[in-house]
C-alpha positions, 0 to 999 in steps of 0.5 A: 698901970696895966692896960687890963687895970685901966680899961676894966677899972677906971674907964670901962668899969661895967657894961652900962658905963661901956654901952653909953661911952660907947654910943653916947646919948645925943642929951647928955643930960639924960639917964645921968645915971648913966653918963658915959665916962670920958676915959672910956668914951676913947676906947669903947666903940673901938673895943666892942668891935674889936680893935683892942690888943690881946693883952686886955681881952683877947675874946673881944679881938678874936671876934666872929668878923676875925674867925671867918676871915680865917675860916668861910671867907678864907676856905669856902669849899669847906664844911661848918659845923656850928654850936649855938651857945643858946643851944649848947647840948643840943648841937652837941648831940645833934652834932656828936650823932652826925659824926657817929657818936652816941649822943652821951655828952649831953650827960654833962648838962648842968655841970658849971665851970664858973668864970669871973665868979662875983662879977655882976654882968647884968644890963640895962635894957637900953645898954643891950641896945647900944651895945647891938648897934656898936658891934653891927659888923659882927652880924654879918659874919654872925649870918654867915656861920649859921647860914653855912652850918651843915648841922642846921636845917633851914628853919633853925637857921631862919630861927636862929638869926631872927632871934638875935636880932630880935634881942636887939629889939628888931620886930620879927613877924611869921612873914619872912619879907616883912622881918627881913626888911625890918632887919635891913632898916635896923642895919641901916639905922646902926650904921648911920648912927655909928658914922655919925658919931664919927666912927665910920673909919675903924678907931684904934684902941689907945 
């Protein structure tokens, strides 16, 4: 059986399954619903941070931390430009103007190109959660492509990251110290939770 096969159809079936195997609930007997599986309580966390092989999903292992070691960390005298997926056509233009162009790609708006069609990706609130605090090191690098972004002025940027962590359930407020310290509590808290599950040495995807 093919690591592909085993991981998305026998352990990892969705991603409730991945969320709760990933960061398990300290009562075992709640949300039974949604019991973490033991084949994939191996390879979750591991996966969701992106220590798997490319032959199961190389958009999980070419993640954000392995983009800006090759790029920000690696040439930080270099210029980014960045295209927010929540803001596709808009940063295409802005950024098709910038360069010269004529602002028409977002001509295109509207056409789909459907991947995994028939897949169900919905998710339970509370597996959105799980799933924030596994991938904490992903916010980092997140913070620093849009903080280095010359195509976005300060407060887009300020905006932009509010918002993620926002998703994840981090109470943002207009005054920025009191978000930024509710930010840095939220950190704290994923990175405890995730150590204490015994996950503060990078896992291995087997």
């Amino acid at each position: 059986m093919s690591d592909v096969n085993k991981f998305y159809n026998i352990s990892c079936r969705d991603l409730d399954i991945l969320a709760h195997s990933a960061i398990p609930d300290t009562d075992r007997s709640h949300n039974s619903s949604l019991a973490s599986s033991s084949e994939c309580e191996k390879v979750a966390l591991a996966s969701i941070q992106g220590h798997i092989p490319e032959s199961v999903n190389w958009h999980i292992l070419y993640n954000y931390e392995y983009y800006a070691k090759l790029s920000i960390y690696a040439h930080p005298e270099k210029e980014v430009f960045v295209i927010r997926t929540s803001s596709l056509w808009e940063d295409l233009d802005d950024l098709e103007l910038l360069l010269g162009g004529n602002m028409t790609l977002g001509t295109s708006m509207g056409v789909v190109e459907a991947h995994g069609k028939g897949l169900d990706m919905t998710i339970r609130r509370d597996s959105y959660l799980k799933l924030c605090c596994a991938a904490i090191a992903e916010f980092q690098p997140f913070e620093d492509f849009i903080n280095r972004a010359v195509n976005l002025d300060d407060s887009t940027k300020r905006r932009t990251i509010h918002e993620a962590y926002l998703k994840c359930g981090v109470v943002i407020v207009d005054d920025l110290d009191t978000s930024e310290v509710a930010i840095s509590r939220w950190k704290e808290q994923c990175r405890d939770q995730v150590q204490r599950l015994g996950y503060d040495k990078k896992p291995r995807w087997t």
